[in-house]
PyMOL Python script that loads the backbone (N, CA, C, O; Angstrom):
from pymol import cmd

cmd.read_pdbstr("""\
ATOM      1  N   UNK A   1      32.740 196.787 146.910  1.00  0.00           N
ATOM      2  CA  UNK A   1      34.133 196.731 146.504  1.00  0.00           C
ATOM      3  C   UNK A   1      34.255 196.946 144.993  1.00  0.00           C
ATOM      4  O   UNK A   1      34.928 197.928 144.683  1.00  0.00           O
ATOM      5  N   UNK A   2      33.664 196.120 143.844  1.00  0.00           N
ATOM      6  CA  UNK A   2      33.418 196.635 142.561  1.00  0.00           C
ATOM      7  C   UNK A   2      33.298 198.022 141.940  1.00  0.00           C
ATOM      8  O   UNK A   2      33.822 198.303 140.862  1.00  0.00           O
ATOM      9  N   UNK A   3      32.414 199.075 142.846  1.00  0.00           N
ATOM     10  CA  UNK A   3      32.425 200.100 142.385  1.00  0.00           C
ATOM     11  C   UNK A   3      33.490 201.038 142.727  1.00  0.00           C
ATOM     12  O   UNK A   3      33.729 201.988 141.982  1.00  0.00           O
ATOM     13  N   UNK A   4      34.361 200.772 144.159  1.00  0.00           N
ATOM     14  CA  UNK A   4      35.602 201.507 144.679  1.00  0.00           C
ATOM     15  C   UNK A   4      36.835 200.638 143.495  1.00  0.00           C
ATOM     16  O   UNK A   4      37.899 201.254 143.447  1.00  0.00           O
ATOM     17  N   UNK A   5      36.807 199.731 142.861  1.00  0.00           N
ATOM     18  CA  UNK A   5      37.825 199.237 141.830  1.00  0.00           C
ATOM     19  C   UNK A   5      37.471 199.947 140.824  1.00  0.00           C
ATOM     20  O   UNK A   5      38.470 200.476 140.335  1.00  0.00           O
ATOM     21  N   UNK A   6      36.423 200.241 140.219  1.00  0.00           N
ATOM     22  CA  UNK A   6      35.995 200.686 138.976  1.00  0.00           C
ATOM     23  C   UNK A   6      36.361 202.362 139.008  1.00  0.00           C
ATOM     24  O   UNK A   6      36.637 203.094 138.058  1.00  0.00           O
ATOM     25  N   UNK A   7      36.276 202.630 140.218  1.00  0.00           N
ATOM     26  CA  UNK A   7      36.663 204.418 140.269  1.00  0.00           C
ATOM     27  C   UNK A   7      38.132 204.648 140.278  1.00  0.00           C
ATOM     28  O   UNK A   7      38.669 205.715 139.978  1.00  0.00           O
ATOM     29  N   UNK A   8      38.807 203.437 140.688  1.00  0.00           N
ATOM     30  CA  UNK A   8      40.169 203.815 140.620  1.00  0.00           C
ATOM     31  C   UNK A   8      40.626 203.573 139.060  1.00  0.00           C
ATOM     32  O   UNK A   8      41.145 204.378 138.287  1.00  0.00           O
ATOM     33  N   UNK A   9      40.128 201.683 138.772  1.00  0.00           N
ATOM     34  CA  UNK A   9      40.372 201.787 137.353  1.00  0.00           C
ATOM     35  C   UNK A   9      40.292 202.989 136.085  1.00  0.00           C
ATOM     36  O   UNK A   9      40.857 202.895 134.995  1.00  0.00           O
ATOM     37  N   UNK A  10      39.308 204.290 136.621  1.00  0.00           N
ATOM     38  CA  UNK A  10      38.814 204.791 135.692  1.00  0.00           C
ATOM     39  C   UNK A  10      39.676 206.680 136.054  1.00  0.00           C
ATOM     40  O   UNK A  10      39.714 207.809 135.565  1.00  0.00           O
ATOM     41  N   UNK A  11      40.172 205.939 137.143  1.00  0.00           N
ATOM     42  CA  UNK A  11      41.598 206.909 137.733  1.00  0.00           C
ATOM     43  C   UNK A  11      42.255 206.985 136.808  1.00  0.00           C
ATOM     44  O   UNK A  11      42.215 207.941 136.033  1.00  0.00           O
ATOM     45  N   UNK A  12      43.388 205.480 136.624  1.00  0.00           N
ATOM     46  CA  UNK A  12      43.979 205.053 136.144  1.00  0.00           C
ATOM     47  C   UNK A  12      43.903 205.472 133.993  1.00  0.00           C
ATOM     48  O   UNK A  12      44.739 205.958 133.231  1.00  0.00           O
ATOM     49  N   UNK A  13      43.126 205.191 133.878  1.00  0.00           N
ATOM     50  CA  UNK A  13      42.571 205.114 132.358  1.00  0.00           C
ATOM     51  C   UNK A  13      43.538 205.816 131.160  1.00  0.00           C
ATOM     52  O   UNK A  13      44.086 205.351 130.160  1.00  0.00           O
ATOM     53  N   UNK A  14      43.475 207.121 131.738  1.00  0.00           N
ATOM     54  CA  UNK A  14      43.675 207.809 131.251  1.00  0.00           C
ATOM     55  C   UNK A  14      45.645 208.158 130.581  1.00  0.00           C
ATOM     56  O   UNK A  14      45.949 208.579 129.465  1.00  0.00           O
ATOM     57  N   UNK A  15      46.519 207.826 131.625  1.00  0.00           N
ATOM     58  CA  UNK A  15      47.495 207.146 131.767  1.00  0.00           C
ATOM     59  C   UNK A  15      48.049 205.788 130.712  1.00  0.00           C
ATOM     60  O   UNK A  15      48.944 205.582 129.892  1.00  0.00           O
ATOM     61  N   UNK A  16      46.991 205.123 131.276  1.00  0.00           N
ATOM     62  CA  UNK A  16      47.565 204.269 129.902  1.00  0.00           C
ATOM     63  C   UNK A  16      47.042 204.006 128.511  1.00  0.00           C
ATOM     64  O   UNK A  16      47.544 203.209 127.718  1.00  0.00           O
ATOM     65  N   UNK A  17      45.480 205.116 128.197  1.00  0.00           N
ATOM     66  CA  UNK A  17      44.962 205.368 126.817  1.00  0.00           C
ATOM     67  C   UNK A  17      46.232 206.322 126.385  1.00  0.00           C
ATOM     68  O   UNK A  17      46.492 206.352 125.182  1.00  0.00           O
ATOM     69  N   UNK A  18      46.806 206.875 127.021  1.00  0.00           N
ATOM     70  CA  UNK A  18      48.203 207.726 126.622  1.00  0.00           C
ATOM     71  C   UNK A  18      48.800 207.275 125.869  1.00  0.00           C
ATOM     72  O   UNK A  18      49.071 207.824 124.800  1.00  0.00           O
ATOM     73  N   UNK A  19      49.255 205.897 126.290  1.00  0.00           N
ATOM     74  CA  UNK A  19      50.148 205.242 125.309  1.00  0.00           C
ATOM     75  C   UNK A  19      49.300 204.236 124.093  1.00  0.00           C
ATOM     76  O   UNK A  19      49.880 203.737 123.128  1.00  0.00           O
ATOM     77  N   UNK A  20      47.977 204.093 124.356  1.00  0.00           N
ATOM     78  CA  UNK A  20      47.417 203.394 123.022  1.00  0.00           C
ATOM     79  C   UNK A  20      46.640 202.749 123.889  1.00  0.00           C
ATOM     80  O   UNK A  20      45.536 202.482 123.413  1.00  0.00           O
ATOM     81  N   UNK A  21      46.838 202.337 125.187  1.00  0.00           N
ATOM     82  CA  UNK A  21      45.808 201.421 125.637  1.00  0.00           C
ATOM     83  C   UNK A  21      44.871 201.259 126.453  1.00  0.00           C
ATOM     84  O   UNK A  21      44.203 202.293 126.478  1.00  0.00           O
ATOM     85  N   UNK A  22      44.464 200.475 127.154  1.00  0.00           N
ATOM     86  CA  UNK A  22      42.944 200.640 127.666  1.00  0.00           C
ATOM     87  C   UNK A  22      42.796 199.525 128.630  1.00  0.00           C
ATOM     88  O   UNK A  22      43.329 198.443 128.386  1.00  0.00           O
ATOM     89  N   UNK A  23      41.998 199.749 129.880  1.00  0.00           N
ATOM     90  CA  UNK A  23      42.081 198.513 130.869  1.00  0.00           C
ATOM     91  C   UNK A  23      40.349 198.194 131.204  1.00  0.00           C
ATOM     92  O   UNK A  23      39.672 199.195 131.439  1.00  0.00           O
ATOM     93  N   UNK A  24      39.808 197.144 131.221  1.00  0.00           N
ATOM     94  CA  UNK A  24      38.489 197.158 131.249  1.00  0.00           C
ATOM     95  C   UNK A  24      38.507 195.947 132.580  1.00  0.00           C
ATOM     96  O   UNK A  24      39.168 194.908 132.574  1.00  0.00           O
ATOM     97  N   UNK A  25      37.530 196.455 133.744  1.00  0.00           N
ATOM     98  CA  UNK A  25      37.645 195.520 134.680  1.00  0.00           C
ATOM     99  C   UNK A  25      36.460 194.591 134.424  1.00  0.00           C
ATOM    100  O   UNK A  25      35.621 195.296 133.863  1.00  0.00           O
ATOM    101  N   UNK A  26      36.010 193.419 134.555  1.00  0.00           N
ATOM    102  CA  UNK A  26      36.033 192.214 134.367  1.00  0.00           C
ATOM    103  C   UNK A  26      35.452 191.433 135.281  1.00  0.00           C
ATOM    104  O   UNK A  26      34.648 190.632 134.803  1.00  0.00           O
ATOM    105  N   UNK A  27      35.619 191.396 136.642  1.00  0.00           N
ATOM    106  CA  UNK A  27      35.464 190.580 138.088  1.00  0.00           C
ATOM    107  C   UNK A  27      36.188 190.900 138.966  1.00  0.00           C
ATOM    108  O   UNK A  27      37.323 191.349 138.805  1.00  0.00           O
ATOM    109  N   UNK A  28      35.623 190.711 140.039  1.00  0.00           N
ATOM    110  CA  UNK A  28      36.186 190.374 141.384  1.00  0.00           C
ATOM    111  C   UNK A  28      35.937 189.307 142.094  1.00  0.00           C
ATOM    112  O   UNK A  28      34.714 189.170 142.095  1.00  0.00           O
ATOM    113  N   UNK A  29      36.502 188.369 142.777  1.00  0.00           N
ATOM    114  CA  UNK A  29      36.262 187.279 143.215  1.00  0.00           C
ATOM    115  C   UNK A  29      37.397 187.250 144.729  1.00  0.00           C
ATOM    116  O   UNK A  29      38.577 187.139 144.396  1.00  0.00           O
ATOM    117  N   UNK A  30      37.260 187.299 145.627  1.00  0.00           N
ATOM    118  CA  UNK A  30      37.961 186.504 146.870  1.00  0.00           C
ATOM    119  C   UNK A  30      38.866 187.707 146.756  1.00  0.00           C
ATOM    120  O   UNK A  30      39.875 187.070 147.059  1.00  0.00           O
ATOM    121  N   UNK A  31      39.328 188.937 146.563  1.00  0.00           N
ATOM    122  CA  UNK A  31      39.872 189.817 146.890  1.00  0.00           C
ATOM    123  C   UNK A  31      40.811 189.737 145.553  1.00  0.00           C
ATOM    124  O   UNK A  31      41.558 190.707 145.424  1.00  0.00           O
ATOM    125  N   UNK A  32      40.871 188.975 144.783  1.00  0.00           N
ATOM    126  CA  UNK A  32      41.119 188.933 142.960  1.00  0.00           C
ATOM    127  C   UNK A  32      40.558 189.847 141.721  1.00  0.00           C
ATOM    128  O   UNK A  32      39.354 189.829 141.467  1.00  0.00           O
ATOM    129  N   UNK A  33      41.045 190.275 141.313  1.00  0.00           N
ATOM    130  CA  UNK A  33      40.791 191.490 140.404  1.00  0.00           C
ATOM    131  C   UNK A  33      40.783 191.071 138.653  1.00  0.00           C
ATOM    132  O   UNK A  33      41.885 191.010 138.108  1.00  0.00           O
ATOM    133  N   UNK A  34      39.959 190.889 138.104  1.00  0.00           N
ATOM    134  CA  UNK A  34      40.412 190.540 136.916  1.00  0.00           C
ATOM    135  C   UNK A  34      40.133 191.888 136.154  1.00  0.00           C
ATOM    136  O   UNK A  34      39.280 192.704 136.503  1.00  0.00           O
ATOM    137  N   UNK A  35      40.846 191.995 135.219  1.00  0.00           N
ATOM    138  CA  UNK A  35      40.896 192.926 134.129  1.00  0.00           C
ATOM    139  C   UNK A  35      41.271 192.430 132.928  1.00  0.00           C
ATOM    140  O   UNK A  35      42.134 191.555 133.006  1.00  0.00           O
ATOM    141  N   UNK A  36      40.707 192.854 131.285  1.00  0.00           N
ATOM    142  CA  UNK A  36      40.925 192.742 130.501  1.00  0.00           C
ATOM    143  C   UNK A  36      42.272 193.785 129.487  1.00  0.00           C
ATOM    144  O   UNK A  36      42.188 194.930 129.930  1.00  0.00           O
ATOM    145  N   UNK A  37      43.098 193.744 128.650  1.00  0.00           N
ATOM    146  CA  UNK A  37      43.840 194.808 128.809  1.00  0.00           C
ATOM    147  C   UNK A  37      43.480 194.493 127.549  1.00  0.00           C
ATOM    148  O   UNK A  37      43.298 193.408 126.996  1.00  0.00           O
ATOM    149  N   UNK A  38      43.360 196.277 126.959  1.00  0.00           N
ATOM    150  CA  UNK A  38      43.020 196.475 125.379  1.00  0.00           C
ATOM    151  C   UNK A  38      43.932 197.256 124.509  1.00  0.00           C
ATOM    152  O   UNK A  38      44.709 198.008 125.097  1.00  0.00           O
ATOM    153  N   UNK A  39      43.984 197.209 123.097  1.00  0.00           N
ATOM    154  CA  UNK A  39      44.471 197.950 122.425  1.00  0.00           C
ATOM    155  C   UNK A  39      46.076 197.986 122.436  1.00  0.00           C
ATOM    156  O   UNK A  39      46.489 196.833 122.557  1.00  0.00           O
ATOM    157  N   UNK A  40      46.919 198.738 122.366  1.00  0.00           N
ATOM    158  CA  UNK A  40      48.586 198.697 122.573  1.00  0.00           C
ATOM    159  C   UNK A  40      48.949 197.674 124.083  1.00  0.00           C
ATOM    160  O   UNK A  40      49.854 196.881 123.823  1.00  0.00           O
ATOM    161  N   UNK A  41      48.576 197.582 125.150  1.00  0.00           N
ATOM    162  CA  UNK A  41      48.457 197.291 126.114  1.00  0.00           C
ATOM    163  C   UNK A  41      48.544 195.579 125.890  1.00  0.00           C
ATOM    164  O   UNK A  41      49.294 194.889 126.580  1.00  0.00           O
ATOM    165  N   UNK A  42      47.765 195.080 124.947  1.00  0.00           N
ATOM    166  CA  UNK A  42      47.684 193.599 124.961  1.00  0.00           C
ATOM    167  C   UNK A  42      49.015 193.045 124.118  1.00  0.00           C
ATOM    168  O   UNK A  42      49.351 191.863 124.043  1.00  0.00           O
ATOM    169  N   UNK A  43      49.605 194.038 123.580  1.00  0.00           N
ATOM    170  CA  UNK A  43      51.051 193.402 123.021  1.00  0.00           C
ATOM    171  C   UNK A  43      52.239 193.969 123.741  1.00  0.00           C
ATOM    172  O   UNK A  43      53.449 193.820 123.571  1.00  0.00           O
ATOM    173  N   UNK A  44      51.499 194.695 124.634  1.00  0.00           N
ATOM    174  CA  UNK A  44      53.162 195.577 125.094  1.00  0.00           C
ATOM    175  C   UNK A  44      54.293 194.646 126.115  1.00  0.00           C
ATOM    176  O   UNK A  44      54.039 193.695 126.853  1.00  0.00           O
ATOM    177  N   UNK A  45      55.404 195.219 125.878  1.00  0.00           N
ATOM    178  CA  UNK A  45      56.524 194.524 126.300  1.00  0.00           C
ATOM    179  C   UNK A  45      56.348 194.503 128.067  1.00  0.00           C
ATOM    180  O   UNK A  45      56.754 193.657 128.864  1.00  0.00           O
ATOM    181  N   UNK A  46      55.487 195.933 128.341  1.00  0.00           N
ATOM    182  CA  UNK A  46      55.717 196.493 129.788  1.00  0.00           C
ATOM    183  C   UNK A  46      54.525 196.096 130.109  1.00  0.00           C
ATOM    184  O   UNK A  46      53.998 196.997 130.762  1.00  0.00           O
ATOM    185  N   UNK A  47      53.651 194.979 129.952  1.00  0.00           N
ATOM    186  CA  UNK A  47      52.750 194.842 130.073  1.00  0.00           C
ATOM    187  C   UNK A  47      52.612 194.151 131.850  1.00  0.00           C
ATOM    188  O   UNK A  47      51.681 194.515 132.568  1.00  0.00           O
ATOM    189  N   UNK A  48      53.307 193.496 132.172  1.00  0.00           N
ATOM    190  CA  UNK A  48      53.495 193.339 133.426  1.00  0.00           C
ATOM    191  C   UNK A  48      53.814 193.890 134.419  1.00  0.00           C
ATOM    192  O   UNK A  48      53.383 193.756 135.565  1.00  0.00           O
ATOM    193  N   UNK A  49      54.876 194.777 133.864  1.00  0.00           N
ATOM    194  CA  UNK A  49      55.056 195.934 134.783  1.00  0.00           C
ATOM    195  C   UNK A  49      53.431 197.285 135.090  1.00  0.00           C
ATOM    196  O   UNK A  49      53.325 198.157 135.954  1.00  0.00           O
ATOM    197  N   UNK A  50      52.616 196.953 134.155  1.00  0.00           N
ATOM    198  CA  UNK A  50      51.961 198.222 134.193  1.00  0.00           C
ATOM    199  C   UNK A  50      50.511 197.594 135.175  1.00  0.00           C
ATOM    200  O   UNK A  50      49.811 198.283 135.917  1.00  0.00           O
ATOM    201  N   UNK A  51      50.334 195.904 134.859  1.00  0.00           N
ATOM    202  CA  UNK A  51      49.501 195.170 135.746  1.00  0.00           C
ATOM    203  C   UNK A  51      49.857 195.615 136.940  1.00  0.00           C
ATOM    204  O   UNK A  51      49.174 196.307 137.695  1.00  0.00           O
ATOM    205  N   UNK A  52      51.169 195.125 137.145  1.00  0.00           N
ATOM    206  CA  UNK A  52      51.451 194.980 138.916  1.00  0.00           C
ATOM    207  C   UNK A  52      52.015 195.596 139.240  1.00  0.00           C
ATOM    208  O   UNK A  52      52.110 195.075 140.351  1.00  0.00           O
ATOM    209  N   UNK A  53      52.625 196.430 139.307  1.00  0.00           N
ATOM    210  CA  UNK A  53      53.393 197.875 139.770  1.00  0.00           C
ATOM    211  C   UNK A  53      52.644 198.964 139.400  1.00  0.00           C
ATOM    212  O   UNK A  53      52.819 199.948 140.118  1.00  0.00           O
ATOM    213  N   UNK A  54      51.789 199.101 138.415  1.00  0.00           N
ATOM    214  CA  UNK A  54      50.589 200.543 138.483  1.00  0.00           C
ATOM    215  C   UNK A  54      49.282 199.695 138.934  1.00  0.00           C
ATOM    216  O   UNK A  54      49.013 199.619 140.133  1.00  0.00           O
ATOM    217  N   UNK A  55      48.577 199.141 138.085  1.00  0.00           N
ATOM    218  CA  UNK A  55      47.171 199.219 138.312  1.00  0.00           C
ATOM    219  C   UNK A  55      47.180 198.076 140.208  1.00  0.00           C
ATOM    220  O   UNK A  55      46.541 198.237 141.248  1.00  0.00           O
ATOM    221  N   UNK A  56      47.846 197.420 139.943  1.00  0.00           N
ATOM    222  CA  UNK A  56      47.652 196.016 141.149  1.00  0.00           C
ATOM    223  C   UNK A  56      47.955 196.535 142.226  1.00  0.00           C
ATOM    224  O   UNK A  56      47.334 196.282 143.258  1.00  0.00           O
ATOM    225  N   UNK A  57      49.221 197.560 142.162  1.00  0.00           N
ATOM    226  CA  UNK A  57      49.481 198.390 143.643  1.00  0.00           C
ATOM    227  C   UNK A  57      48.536 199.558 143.665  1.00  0.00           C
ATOM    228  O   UNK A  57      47.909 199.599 144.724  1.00  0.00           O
ATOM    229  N   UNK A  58      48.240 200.531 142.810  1.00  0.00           N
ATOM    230  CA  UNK A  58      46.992 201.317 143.022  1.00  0.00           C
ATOM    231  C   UNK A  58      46.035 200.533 143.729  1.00  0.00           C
ATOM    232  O   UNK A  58      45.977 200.846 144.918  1.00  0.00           O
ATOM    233  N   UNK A  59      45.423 199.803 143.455  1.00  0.00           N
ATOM    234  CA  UNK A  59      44.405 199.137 143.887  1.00  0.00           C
ATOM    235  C   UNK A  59      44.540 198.611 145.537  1.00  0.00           C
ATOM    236  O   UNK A  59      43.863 198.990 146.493  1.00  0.00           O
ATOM    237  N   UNK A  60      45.341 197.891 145.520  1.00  0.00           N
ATOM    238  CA  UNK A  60      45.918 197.440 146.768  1.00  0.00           C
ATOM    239  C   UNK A  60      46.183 198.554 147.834  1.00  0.00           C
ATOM    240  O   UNK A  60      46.554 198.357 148.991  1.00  0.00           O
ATOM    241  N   UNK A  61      45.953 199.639 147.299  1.00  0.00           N
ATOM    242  CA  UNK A  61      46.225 201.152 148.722  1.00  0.00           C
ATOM    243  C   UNK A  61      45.125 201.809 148.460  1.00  0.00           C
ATOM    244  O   UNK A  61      44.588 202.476 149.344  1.00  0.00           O
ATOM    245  N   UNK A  62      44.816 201.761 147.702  1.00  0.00           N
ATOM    246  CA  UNK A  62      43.209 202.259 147.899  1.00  0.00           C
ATOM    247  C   UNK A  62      41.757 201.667 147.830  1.00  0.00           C
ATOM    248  O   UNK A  62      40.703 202.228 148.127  1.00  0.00           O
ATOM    249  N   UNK A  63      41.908 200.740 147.490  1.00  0.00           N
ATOM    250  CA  UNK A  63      40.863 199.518 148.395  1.00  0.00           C
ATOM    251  C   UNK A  63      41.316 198.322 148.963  1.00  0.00           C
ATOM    252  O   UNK A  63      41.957 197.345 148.576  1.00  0.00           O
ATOM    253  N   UNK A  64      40.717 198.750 150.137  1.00  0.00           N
ATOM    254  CA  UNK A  64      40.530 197.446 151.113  1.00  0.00           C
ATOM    255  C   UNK A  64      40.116 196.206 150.865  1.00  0.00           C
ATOM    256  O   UNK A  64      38.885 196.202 150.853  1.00  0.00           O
ATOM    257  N   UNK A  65      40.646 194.958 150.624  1.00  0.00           N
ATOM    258  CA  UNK A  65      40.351 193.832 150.467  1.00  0.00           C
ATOM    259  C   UNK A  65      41.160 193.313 149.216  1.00  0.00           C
ATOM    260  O   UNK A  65      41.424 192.111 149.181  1.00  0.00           O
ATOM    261  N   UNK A  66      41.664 194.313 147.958  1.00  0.00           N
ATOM    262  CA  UNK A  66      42.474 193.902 146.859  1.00  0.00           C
ATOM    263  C   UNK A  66      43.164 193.064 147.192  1.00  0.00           C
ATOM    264  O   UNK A  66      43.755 193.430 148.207  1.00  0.00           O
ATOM    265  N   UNK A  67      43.589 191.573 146.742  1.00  0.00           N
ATOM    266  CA  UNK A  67      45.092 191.232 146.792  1.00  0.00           C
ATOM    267  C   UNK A  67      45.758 190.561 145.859  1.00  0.00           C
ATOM    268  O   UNK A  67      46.880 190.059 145.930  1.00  0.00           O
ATOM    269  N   UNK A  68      44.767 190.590 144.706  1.00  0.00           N
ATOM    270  CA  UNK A  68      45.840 190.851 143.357  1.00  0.00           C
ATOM    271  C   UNK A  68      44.992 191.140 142.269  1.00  0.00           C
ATOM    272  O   UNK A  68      43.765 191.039 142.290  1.00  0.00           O
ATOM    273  N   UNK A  69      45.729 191.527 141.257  1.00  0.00           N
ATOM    274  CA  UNK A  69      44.972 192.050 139.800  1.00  0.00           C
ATOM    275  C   UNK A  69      45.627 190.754 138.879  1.00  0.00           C
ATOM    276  O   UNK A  69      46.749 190.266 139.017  1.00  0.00           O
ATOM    277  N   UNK A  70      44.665 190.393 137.991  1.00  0.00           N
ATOM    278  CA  UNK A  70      45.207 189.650 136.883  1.00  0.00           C
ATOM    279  C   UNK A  70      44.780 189.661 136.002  1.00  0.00           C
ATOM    280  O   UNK A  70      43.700 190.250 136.057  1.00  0.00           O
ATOM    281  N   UNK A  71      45.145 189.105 134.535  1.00  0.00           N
ATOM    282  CA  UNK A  71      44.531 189.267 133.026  1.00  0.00           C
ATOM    283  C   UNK A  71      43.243 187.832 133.395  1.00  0.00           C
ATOM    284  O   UNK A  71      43.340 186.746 133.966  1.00  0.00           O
ATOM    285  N   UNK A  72      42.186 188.524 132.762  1.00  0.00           N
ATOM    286  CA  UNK A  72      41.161 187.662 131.789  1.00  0.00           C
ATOM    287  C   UNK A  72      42.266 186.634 131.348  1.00  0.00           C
ATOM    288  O   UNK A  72      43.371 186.771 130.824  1.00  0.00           O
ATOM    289  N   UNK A  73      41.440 185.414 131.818  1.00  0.00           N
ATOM    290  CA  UNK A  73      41.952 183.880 130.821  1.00  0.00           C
ATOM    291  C   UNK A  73      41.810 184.001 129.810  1.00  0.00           C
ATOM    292  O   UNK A  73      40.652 184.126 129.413  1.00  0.00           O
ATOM    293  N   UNK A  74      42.809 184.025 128.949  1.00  0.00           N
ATOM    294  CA  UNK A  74      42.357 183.424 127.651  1.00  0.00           C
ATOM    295  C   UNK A  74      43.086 184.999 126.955  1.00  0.00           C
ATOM    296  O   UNK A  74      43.427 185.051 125.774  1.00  0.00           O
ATOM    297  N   UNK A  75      43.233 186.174 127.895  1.00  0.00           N
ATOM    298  CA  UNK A  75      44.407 186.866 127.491  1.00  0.00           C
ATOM    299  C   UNK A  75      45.351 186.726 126.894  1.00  0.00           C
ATOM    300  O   UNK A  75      46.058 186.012 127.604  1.00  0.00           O
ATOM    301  N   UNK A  76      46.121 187.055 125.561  1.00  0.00           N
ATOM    302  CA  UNK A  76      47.409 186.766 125.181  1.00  0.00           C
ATOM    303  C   UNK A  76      48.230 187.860 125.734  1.00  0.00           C
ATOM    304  O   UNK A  76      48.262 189.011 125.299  1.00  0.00           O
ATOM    305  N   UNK A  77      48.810 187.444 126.616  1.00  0.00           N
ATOM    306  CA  UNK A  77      50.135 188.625 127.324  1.00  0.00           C
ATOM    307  C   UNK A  77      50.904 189.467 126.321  1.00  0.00           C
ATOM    308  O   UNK A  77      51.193 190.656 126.459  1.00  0.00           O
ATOM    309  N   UNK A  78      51.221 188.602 125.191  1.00  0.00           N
ATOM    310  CA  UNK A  78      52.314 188.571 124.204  1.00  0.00           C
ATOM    311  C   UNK A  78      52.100 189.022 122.631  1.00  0.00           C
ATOM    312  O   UNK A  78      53.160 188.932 122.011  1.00  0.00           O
ATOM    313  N   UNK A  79      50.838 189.549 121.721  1.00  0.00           N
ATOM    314  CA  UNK A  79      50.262 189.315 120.645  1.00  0.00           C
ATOM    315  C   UNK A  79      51.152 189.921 119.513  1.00  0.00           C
ATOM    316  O   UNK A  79      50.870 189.675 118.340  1.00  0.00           O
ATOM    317  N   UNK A  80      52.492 190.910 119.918  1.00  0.00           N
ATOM    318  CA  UNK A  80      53.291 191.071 119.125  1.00  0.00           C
ATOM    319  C   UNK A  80      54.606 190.321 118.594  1.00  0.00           C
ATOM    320  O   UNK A  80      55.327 190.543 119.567  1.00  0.00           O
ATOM    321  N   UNK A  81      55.199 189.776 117.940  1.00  0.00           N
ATOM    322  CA  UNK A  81      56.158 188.959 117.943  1.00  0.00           C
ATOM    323  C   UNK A  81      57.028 189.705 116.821  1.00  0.00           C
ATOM    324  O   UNK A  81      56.650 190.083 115.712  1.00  0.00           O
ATOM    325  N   UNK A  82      58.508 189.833 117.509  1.00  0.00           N
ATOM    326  CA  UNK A  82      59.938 190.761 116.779  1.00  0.00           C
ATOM    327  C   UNK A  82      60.365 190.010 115.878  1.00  0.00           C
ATOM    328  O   UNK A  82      60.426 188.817 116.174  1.00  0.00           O
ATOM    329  N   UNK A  83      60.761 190.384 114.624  1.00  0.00           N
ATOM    330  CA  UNK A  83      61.818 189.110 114.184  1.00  0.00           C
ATOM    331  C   UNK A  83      62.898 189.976 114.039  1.00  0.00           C
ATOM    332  O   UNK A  83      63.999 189.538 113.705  1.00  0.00           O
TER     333      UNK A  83
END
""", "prot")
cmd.dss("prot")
cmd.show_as("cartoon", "prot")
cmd.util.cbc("prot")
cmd.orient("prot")
C-alpha cells in the first residue's frame, strides 16, 4: 500500500510545486495517511482544501484501503499570520 500512495503522491507533486509547494508522505497506519506539507503549502489559506479534496480524495480512488490523509503532528496548518 505505501508504494501505490507514494506513486500517486508523486502524481500529485507536481500540481502543487506549481504554486510553491510540496507534499512529502510520512506513514501509513490503519488505512491513515500521513503527510508532511512543505514550502507555500504550510501557510496556505487553501491548505485544507488541497489535503482533502485533492490529495485525500485522489488517494481514496486510487488505492484501496485509504481512508484518510492527514498533516504530521506537530504541523502548523497556519504559519502565516495577516495583519
Amino acid at each position: 500500500m505505501e508504494q501505490e500512495i507514494k506513486k500517486v503522491l508523486e502524481k500529485l507533486r507536481p500540481y502543487i510545486q506549481r504554486d510553491g509547494g510540496d507534499v512529502e508522505f510520512v506513514k501509513v497506519e490503519d488505512g491513515i495517511v500521513t503527510v508532511r506539507m512543505l514550502g507555500a503549502c504550510s501557510g496556505c489559506m487553501a491548505l485544507d482544501d488541497t489535503l482533502k479534496m485533492g490529495i485525500e480524495a485522489t488517494l481514496m480512488e486510487e488505492v484501496p484501503g485509504v481512508k484518510e490523509v492527514q498533516l504530521e503532528a506537530g504541523t502548523p496548518e497556519q504559519s502565516y499570520y495577516y495583519f
